[in-house]
VEXDREN-2710 file (C-alpha; in Angstrom, 1 decimal):
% VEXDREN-2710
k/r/px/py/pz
1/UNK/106.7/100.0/120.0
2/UNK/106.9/103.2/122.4
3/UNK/110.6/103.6/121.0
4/UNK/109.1/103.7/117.3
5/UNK/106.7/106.1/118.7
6/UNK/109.0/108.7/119.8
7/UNK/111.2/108.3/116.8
8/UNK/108.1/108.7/114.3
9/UNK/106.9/111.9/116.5
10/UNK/110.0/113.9/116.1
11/UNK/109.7/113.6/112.4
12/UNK/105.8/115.1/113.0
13/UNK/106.6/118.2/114.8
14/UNK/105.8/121.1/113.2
15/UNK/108.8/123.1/112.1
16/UNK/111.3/120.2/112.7
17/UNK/113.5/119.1/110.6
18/UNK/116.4/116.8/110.1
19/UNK/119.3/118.9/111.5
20/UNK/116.8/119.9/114.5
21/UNK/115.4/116.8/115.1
22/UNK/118.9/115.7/115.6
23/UNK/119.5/118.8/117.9
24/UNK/117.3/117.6/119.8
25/UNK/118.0/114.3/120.2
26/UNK/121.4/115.0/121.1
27/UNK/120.9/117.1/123.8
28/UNK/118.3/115.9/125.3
29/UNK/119.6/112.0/125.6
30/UNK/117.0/110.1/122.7
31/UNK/113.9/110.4/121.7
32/UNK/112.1/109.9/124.6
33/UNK/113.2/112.2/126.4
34/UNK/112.8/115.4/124.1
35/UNK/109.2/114.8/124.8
36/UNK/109.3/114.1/128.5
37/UNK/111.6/117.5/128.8
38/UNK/110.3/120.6/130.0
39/UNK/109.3/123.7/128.2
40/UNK/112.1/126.4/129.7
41/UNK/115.0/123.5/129.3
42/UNK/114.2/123.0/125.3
43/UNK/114.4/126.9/125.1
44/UNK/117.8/126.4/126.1
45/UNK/118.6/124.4/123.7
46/UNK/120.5/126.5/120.7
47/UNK/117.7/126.8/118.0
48/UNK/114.8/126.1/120.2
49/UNK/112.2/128.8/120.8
50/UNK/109.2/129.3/122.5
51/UNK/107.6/128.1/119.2
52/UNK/109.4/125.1/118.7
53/UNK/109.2/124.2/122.2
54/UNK/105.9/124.5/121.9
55/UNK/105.6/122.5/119.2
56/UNK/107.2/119.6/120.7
57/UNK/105.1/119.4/124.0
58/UNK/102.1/119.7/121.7
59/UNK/100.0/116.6/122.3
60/UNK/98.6/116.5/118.6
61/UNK/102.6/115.3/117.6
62/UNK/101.8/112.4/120.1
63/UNK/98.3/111.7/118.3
64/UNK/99.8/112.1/114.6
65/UNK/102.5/109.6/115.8
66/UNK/100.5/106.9/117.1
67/UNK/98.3/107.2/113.7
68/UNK/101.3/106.3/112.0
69/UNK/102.7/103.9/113.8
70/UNK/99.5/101.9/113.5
71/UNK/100.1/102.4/109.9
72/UNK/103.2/101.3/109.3
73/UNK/101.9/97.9/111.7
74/UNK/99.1/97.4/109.5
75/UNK/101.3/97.6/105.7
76/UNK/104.0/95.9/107.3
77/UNK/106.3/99.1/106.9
78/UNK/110.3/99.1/108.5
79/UNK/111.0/102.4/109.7
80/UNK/115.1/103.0/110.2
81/UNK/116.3/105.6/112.7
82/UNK/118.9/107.6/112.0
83/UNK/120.9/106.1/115.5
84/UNK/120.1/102.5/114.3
85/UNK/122.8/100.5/112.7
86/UNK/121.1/99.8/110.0
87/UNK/121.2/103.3/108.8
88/UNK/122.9/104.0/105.8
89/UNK/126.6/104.6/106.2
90/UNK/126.2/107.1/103.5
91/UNK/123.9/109.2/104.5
92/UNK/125.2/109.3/108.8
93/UNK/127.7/111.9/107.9
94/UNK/125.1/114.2/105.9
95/UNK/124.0/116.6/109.3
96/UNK/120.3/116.7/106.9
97/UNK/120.2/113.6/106.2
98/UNK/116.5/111.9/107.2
99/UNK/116.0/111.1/110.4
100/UNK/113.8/107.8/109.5
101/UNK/113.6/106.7/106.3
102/UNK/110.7/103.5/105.8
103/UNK/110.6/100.9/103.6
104/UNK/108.8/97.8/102.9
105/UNK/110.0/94.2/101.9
106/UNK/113.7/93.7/102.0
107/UNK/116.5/96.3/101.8
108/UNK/119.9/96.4/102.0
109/UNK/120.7/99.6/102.3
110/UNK/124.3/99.5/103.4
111/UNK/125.3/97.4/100.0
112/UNK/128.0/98.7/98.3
113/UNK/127.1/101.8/95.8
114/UNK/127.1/100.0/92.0
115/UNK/129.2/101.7/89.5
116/UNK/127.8/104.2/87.3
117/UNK/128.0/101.8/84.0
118/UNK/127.6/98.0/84.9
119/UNK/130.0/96.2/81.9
120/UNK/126.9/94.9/79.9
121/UNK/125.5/98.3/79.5
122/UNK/128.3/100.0/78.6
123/UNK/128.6/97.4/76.4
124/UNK/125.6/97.8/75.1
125/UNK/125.9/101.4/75.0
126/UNK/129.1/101.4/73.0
127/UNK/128.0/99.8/70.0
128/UNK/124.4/102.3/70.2
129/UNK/127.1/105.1/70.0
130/UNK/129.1/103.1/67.1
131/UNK/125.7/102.2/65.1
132/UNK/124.9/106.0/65.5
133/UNK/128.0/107.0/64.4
134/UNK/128.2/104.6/61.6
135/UNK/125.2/106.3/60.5
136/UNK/127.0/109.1/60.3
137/UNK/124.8/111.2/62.9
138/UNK/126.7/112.1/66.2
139/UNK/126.4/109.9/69.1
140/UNK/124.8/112.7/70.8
141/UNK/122.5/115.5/70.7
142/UNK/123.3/119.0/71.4
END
């Protein structure tokens, strides 16, 4: 649970986002650590203020976190980090991609991407178009 902590309190820091989130991660060895490092070394950090850095040490993130951590206990919620293998393949190579994304009951979320038209409704869909155009009214509006 003090993993999931960390992980939910870098998405609750006021003006973090995805790419900096990651930022910080990165450079300052996981999520843990980015809270547990000081002030003047997150200011070296490319991107990282004074503001940001303050931001991050700011013990309200800490409290926000641990309200929803408890929350996502409680409605039985499965939070995926963006480092977990579970992540979606398709979204590790997006640099804004979320860095948790929750969900609740079972997911897949590395299944293969379905086709744009499954054959039954294009099937479908073609004889829509040919009663339409029987009709003599174009199969689509303009």
């Amino acid at each position: 649970m003090n993993d999931l902590l960390y992980k939910v309190a870098l998405t609750k820091i006021p003006m973090v986002g995805a790419v900096t989130a990651k930022v910080l991660v990165s450079y300052c060895g996981g999520p843990r650590e980015v809270f547990s490092t000081k002030k003047t070394e997150l200011m070296r950090i490319p991107g990282i203020g004074e503001i940001i850095a303050n931001n991050v040490l700011d013990p309200a993130v800490m409290e926000e976190a641990e309200k929803e951590v408890d929350f996502l206990i409680k409605h039985g919620i499965k939070p995926i980090f963006y480092l977990q293998k579970d992540y979606p393949q398709r979204l590790r190579n997006l640099s804004d991609a979320p860095v948790m994304l929750y969900y609740s009951g079972n997911a897949d979320l590395n299944c293969p991407a379905p086709s744009a038209l499954s054959m039954p409704y294009a099937h479908l869909m073609a004889l829509v178009f040919a009663k339409i155009s029987w009709k003599g009214l174009p199969p689509t509006s303009r």
